[in-house]
C-alpha positions as CSV (number, residue, x, y, z in Angstrom):
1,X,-9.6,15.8,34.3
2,X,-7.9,19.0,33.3
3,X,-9.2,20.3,29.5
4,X,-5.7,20.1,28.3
5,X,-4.3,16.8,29.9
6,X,-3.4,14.3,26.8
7,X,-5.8,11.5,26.3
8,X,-3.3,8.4,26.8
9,X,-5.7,5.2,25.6
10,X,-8.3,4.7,23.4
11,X,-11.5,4.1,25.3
12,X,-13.4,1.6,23.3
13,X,-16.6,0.0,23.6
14,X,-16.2,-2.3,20.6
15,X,-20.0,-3.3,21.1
16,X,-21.3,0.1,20.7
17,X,-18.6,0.9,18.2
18,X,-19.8,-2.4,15.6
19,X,-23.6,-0.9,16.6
20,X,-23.7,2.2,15.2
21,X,-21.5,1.0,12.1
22,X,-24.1,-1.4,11.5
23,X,-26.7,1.8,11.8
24,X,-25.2,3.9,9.6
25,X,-24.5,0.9,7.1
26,X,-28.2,-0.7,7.4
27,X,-30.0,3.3,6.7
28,X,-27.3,3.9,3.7
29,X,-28.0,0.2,2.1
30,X,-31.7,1.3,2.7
31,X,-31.5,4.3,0.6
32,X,-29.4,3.1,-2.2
33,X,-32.0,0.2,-2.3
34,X,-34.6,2.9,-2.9
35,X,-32.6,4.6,-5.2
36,X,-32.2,1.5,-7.2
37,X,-35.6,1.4,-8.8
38,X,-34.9,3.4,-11.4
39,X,-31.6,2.2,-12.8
40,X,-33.4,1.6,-16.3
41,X,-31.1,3.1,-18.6
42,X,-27.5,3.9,-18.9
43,X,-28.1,7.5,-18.0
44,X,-30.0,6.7,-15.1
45,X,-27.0,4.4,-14.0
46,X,-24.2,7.2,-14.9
47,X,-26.3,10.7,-14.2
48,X,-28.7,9.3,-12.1
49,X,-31.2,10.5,-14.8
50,X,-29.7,14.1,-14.4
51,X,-32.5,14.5,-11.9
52,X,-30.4,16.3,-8.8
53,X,-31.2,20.1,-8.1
54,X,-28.1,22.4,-8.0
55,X,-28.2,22.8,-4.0
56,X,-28.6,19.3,-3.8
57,X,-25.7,18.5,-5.9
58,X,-23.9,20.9,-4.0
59,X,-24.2,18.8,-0.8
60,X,-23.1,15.7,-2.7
61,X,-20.3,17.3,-4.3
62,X,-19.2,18.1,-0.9
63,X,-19.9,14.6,0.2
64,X,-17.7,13.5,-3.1
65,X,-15.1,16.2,-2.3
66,X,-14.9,16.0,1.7
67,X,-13.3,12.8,1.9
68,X,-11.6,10.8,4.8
69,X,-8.6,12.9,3.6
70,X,-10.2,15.9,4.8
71,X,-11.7,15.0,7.8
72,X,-9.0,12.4,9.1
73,X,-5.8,13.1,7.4
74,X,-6.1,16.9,7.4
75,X,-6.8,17.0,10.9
76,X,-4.3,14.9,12.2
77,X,-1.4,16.7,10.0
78,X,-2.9,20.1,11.8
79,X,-3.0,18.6,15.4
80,X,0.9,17.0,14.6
81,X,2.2,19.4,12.1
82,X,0.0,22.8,12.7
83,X,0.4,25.6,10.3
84,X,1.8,22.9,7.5
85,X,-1.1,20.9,8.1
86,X,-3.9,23.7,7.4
87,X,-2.2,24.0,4.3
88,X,-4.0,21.1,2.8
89,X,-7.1,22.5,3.9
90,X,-6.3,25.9,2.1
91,X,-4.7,24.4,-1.0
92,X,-8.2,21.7,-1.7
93,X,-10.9,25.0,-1.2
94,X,-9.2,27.2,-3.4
95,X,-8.8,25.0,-5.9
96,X,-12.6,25.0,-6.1
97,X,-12.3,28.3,-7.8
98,X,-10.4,26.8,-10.9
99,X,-13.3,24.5,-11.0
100,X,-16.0,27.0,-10.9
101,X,-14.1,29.4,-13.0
102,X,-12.8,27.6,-15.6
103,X,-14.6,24.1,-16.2
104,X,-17.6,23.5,-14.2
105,X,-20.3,25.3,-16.3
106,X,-18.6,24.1,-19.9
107,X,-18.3,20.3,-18.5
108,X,-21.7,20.5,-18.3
109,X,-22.3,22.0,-21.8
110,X,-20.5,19.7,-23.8
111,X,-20.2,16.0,-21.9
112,X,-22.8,13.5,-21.4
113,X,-21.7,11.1,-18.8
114,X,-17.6,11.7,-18.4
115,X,-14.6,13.8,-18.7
116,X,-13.7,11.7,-22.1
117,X,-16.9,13.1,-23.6
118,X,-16.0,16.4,-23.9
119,X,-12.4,15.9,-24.7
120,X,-13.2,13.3,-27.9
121,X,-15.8,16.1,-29.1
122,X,-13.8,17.6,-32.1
123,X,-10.8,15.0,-31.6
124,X,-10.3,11.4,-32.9
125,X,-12.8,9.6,-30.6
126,X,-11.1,6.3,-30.3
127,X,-6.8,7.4,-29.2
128,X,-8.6,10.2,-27.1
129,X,-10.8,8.0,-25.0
130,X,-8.8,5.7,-24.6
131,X,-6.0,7.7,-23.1
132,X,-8.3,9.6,-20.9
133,X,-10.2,6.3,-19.3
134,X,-6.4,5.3,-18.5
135,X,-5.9,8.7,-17.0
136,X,-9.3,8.6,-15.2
137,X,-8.7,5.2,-13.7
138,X,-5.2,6.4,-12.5
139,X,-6.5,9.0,-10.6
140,X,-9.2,7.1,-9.2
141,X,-7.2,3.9,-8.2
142,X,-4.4,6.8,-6.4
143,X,-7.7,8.2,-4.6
144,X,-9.2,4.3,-3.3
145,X,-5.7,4.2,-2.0
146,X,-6.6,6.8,0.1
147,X,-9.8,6.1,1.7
148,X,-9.0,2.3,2.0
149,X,-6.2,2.9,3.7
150,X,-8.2,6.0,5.7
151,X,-10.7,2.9,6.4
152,X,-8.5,0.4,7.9
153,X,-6.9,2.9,10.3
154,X,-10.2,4.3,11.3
155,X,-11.7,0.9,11.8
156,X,-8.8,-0.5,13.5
157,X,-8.7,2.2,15.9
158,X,-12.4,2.0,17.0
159,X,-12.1,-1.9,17.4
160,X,-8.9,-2.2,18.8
161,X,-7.0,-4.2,15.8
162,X,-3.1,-3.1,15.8
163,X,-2.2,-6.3,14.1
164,X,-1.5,-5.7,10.1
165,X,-3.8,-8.5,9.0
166,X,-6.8,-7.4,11.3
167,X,-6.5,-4.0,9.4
168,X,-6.3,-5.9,5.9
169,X,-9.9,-8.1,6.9
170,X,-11.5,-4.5,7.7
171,X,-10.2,-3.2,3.9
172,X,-11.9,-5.9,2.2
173,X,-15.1,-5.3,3.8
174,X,-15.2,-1.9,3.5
175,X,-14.5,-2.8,-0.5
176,X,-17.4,-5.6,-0.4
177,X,-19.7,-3.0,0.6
178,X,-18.5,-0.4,-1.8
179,X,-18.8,-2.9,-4.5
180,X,-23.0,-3.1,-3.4
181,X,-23.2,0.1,-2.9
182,X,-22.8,0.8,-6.9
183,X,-23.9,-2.4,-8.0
184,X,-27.2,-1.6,-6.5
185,X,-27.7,2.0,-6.3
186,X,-25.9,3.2,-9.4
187,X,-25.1,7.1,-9.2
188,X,-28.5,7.7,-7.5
189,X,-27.6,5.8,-4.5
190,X,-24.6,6.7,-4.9
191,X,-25.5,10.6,-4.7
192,X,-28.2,10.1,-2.0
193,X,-25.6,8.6,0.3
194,X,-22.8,11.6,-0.2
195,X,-25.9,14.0,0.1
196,X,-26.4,12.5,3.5
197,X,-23.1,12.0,4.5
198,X,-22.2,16.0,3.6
199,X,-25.2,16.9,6.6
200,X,-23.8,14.4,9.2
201,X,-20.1,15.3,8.8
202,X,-20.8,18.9,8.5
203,X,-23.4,19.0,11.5
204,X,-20.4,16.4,13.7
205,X,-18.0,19.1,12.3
206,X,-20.0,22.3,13.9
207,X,-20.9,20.2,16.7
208,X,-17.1,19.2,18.0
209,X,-16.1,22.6,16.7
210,X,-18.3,24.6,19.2
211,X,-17.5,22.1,22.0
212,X,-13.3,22.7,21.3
213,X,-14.2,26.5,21.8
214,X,-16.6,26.2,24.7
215,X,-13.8,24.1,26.7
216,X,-11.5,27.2,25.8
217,X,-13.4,30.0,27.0
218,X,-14.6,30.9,23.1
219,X,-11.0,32.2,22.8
220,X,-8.7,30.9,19.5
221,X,-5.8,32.1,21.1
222,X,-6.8,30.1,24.6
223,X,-7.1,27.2,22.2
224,X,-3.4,27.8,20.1
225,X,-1.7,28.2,23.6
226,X,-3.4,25.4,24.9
227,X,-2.3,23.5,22.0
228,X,1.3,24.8,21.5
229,X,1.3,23.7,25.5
230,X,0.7,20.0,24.1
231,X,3.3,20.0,21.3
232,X,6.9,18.7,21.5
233,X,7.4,21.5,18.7
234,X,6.3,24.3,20.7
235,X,5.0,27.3,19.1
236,X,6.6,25.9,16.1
237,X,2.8,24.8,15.1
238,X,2.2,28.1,15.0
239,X,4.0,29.2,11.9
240,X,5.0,28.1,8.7
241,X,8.2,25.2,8.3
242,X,7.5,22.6,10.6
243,X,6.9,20.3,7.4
244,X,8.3,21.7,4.6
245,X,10.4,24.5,6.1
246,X,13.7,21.9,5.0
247,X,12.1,21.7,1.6
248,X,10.1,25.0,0.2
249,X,10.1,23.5,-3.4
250,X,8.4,20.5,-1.9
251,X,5.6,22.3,-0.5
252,X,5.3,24.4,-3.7
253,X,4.9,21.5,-5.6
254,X,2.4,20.3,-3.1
255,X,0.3,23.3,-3.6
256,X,0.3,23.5,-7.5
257,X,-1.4,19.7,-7.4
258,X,-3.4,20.7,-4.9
259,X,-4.7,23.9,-6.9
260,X,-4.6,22.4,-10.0
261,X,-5.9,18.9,-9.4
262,X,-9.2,19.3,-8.7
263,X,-10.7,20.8,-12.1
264,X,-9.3,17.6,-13.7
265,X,-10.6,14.9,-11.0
266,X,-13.1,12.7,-13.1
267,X,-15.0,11.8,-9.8
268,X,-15.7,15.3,-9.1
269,X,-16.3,16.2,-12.5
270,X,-18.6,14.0,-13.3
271,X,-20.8,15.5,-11.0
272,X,-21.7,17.6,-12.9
273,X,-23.8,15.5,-15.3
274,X,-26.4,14.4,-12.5
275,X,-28.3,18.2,-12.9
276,X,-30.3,19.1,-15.9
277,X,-28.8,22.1,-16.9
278,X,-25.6,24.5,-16.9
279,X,-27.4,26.8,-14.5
280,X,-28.1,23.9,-11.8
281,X,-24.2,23.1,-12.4
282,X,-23.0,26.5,-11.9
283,X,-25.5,26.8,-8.6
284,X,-24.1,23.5,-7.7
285,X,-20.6,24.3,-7.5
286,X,-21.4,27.5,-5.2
287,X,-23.1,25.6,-2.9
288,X,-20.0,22.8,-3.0
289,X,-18.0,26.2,-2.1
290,X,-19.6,27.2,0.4
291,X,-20.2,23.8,2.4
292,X,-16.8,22.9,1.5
293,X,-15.3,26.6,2.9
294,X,-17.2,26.3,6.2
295,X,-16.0,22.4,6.8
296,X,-12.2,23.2,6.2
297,X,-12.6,26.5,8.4
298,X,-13.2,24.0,10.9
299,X,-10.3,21.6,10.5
300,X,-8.3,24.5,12.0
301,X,-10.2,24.1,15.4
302,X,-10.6,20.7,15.1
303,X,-7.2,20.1,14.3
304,X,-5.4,22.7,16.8
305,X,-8.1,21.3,19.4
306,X,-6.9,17.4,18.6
307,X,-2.9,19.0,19.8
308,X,-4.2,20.3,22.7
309,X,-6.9,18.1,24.1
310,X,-5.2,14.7,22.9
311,X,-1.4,15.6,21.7
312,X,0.6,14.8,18.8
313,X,2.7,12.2,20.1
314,X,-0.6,10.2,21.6
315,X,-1.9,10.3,18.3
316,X,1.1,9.1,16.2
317,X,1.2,6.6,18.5
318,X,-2.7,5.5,18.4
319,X,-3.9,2.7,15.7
320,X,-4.2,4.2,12.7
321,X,-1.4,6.7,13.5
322,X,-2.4,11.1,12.1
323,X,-5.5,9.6,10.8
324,X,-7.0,9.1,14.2
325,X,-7.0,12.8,15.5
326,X,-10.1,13.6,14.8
327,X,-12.1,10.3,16.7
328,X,-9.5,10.6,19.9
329,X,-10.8,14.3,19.7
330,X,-14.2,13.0,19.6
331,X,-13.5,10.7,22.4
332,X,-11.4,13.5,24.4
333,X,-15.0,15.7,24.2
334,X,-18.0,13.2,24.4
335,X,-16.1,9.6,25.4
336,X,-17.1,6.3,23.4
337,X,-20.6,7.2,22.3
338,X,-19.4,10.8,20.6
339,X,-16.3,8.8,19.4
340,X,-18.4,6.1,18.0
341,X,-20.6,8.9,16.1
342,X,-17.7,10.6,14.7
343,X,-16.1,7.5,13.7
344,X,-19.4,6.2,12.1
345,X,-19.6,9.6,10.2
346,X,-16.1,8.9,8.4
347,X,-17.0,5.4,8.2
348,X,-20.0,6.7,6.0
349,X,-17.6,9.2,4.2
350,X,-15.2,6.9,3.1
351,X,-17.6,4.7,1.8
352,X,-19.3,7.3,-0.1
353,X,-16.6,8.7,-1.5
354,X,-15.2,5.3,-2.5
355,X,-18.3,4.7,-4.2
356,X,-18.5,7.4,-6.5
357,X,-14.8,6.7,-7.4
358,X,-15.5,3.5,-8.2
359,X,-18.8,4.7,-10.3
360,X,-16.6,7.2,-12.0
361,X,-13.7,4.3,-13.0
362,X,-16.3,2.0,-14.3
363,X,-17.8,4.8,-16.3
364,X,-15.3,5.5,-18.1
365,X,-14.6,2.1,-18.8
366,X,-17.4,1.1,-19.9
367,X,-18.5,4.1,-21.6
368,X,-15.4,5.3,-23.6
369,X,-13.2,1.9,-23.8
370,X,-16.1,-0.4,-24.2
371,X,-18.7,1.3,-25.9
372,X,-17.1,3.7,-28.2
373,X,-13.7,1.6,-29.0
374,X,-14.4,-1.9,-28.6
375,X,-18.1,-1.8,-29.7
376,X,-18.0,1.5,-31.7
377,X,-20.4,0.4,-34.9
378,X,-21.2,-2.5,-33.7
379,X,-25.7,-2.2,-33.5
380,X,-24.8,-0.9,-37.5
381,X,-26.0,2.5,-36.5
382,X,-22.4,4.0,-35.0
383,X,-23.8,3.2,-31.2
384,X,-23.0,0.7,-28.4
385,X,-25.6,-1.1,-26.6
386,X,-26.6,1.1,-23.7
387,X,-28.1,-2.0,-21.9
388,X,-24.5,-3.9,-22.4
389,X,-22.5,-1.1,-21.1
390,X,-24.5,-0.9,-18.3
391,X,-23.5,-4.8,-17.7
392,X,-19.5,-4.4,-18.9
393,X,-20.0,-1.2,-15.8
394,X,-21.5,-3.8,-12.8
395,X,-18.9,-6.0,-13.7
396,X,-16.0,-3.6,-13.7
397,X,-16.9,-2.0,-10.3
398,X,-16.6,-5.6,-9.1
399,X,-12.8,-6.0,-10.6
400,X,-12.1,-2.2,-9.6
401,X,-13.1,-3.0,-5.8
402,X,-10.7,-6.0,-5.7
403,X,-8.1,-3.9,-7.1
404,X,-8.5,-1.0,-4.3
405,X,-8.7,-3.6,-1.4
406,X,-4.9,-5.0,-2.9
407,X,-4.0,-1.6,-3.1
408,X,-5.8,-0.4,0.3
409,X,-3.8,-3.0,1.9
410,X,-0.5,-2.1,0.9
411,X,-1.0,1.3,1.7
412,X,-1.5,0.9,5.1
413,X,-0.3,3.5,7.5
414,X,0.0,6.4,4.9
415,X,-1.1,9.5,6.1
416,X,-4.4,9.8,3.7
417,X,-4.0,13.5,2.9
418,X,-0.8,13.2,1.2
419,X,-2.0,10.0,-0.8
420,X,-5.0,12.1,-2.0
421,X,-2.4,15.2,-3.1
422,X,-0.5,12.5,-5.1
423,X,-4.4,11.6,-6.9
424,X,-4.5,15.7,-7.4
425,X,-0.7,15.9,-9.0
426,X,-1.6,12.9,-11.4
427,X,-4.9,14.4,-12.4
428,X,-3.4,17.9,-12.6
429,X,-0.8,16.4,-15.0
430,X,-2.8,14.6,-17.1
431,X,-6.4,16.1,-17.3
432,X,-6.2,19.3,-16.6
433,X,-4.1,20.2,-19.8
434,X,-6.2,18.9,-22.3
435,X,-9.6,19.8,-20.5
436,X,-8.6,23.4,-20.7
437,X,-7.3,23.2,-24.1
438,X,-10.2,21.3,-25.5
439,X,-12.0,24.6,-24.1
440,X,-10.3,27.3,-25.1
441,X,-7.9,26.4,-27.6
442,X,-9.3,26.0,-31.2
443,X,-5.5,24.1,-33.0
444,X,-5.4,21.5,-30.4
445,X,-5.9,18.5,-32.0
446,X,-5.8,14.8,-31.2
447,X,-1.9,14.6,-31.0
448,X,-1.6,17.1,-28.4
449,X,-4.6,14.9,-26.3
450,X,-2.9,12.0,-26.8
451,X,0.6,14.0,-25.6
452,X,-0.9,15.3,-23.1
453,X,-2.4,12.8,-21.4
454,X,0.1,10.1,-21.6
455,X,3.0,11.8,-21.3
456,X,1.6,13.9,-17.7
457,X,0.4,10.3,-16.7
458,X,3.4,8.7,-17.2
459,X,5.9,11.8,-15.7
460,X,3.2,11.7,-12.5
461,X,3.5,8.2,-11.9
462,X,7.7,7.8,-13.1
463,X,8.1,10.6,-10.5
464,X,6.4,9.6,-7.3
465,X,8.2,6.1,-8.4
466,X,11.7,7.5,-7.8
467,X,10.7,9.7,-5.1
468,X,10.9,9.0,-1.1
469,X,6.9,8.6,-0.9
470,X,7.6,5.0,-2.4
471,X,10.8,4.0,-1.0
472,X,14.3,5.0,1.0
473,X,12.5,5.6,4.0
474,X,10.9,4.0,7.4
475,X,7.8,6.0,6.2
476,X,7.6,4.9,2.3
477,X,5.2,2.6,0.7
478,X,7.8,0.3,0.1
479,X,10.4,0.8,2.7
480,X,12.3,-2.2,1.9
481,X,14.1,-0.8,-1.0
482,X,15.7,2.3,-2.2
483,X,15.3,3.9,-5.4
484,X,14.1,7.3,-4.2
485,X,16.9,9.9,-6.3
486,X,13.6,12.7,-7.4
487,X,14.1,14.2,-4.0
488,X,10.4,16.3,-3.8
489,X,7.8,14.2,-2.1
490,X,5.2,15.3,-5.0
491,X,5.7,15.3,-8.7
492,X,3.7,18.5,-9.3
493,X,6.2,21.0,-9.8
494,X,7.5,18.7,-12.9
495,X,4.7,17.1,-14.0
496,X,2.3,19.1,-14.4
497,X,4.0,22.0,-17.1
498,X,5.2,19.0,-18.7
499,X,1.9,17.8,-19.2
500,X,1.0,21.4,-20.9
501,X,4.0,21.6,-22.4
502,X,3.6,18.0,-24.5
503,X,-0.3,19.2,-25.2
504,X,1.2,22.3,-26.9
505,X,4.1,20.5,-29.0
506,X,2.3,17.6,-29.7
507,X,-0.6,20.0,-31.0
508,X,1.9,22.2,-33.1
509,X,3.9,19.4,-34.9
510,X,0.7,17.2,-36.1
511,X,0.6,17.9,-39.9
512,X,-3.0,17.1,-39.8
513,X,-5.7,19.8,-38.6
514,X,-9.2,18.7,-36.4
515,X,-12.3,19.6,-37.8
516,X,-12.9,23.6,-37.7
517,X,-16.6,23.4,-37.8
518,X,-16.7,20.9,-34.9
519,X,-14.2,23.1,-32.9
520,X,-16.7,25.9,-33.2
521,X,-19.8,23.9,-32.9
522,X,-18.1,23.0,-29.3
523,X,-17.1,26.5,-28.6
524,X,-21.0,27.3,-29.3
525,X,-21.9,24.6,-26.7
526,X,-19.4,25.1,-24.0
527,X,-20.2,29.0,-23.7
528,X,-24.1,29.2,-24.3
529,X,-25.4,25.5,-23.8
530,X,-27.2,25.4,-26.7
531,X,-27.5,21.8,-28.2
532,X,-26.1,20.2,-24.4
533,X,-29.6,17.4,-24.3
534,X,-28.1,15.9,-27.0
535,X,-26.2,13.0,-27.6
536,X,-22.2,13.3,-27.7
537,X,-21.7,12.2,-31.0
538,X,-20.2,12.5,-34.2
């Protein structure tokens, strides 16, 4: 076969396909078994005891961070829409530097176990926790929509299923075993399987990468010819506009969410309260940098080398549509065992990363809805339970994982990268605000949270309602109906000023003023650490 011929079918061995998914499922299952032992206490369930190294939470921040969006989604929108496609990959690594620069080190200094406990620190604690667990279990349930949906394609595609309810019986398993996953392991488990996940897809990654260039001679340009050769487009791939030349504000917007999303996703964020100290969460986003840098450096090859050695129009046409680039590339390379592997390897990923969402979701429910609103005072001491909010958690990843296989299986067919920029926009909009003016703004007080939160939530959401991601077109969640008159495919552009702009005015027109001594207090703790080991309260 000539290098550059399209792959035309999907060779599948559906019997070697199910055994290395059952692998790969039996060793994970194995460790967060292990792991389990000692879930004692509610930090041990949350921060997995805050016992993870920096470099080691590095790798399972990657694992958290490199999701089936960026191994399947970002791939395919290279190998389809080239230059357009690598976008994604640029706009998701350099928003690790907002993260690093600007929250990373003072998340650590002045939370506990989520994103709500640094932003109720010198605010109201009961309006501002509430608002932010509805804000955090926004972005996560926009995120499950992502990988479910990722899942069901993937799965699909490796067993042959094209029918719509085939896809939908794969969703709900892949949300059974999420829902053991962090009923078992708790964030331990949870961490150990992202930490292994980050070596496989990053090793699978190299592997194929170095493969692509050894069929091209080691030549990147041997590779772009080969795959503008493949592409109806031409050497359109090659250069910006084959996406969003019709629509520059569109892309815009995609970029600011993109940029501005990640400081503010709780999943990530929370991270950073599984190492002991600033320092290991400083070391930890470096290493997240670096791993992350080197993976999405590879997209590019991987994507360009799914256009030339596969071809865009075989893989819109394969089961699971753009998601499937990177296993037919797999297949193109090594045949059914290599495509098997691959596949396995962002079987594992999606399940990781759907597992610390779902961690993250029921978190923040049952730390800062149950514990500090509902049961707030409660013992007669000003504390929850820990042992009951560890309970009201197992019980809410169980309703969460329902949720995400309804919603997995209505987003079917979704190109995965753009649902995860819609997670970034919405936590962009409504985090990010108040995270960086908790930090470095000393007025802002609850009313500007509250603002904030809400009103970038509800512009976020509103937005991508009326836009042509949800309905109007062949290609919309909902194509059925047409209510699509916000003509920009993500809210970003909008939605996210607003979101600073109602922290600002809800913060200037509140008559009352937050406490000054606990403003500085947290200033004291955000920059130097000091007073971090202790419990969030006040």
């Amino acid at each position: 076969m000539n290098i550059h011929s399209a792959v035309t079918t999907v060779d599948n061995n559906p019997v070697l396909n199910i055994a290395i998914f059952g692998a790969f499922v039996a060793v994970t299952l194995f460790i967060v078994i292990r792991a389990s032992r000692n879930n004692k206490t509610a930090a041990d369930y949350y921060a997995a005891g805050r016992s993870f190294s920096g470099p080691q939470n590095g790798f399972a921040i990657a694992g958290d961070y490199l999701s089936a969006a960026s191994f399947l989604g970002i791939c395919g929108a290279i190998a389809v829409n080239g230059y357009d496609g690598f976008l994604y990959s640029i706009g998701f690594l350099v928003a690790w530097l907002v993260a690093l620069l600007l929250v990373a080190e003072m998340m650590r200094n002045t939370g506990k176990f989520t994103m709500a406990d640094v932003l109720s620190f010198r605010l109201k604690q009961r309006p501002v926790r509430m608002a932010a667990a509805i804000t955090t279990l926004a972005v996560c349930f926009f995120y499950l929509l992502a990988q479910m949906a990722g899942a069901g394609g993937l799965v699909s595609l490796l067993l042959g299923i094209d029918t719509k309810v085939g896809q939908s019986i794969v969703i709900a398993v892949v949300g059974v075993l999420m829902i053991l996953y962090v009923l078992i392991g708790g964030m331990k488990g949870t961490t150990w399987v992202q930490i292994v996940k980050a070596v496989l897809l990053i090793a699978g990654a190299i592997a194929m990468t170095i493969w692509v260039f050894a069929l091209n001679g080691f030549s990147l340009n041997a590779l772009l010819e080969a795959a503008v050769a493949e592409a109806p487009a031409g050497d359109k791939i090659l250069g910006p506009g084959l996406q969003y030349g019709a629509n520059p504000i569109d892309f815009l917007s995609l970029g600011m969410a993109l940029v501005l999303g990640t400081a503010g996703l709780p999943h990530v964020l929370m991270r950073f309260y599984t190492v002991p100290t600033a320092k290991e969460a400083r070391r930890s986003v470096v290493w997240a940098i670096w791993l992350i840098g080197l993976f999405y450096l590879l997209t590019l090859v991987l994507g360009y080398g799914a256009g030339a050695l596969v071809g865009p129009e075989n893989i819109l046409a394969a089961p699971g549509g753009v998601n499937s680039a990177a296993p037919l590339l797999a297949q193109a390379l090594g045949g059914p065992i290599l495509m098997g592997f691959i596949s396995a390897v962002a079987f594992a990923t999606i399940l990781a990363v759907v597992a610390g969402l779902t961690i993250t979701a029921a978190a923040s429910f049952a730390h800062d809805i149950y514990a500090n609103v509902i049961r707030r005072g409660k013992n007669g001491d000003g504390t929850a339970d820990p042992n009951g909010e560890v309970k009201v958690a197992r019980r809410t990843v169980i309703v969460i994982g329902i949720v995400a296989i309804v919603g997995g299986i209505g987003a079917q067919g979704q190109n995965i990268a753009f649902l995860v920029a819609l997670a970034f926009a919405v936590a962009a909009s409504a985090n990010l605000p108040t995270i960086l003016y908790s930090l470095f703004w000393k007025r802002f007080n609850t009313r500007g949270a509250v603002w904030s939160m809400y009103g970038g939530l509800i512009a976020a959401i509103g937005l991508i309602v009326i836009s042509p991601v949800f309905s109007g077109s062949e290609k919309s969640m909902i194509p059925g109906i047409d209510i699509a008159i916000f003509p920009l495919n993500n809210p970003g552009i909008i939605s996210i000023p607003l979101g600073f702009l109602l922290g600002w005015l809800g913060t200037v027109t509140a008559k009352t003023a937050e406490s000054r001594a606990l403003a500085a207090e947290m200033e004291v703790r955000s920059l130097t650490g000091f007073g971090a080991e202790k419990a969030v309260e006040h």
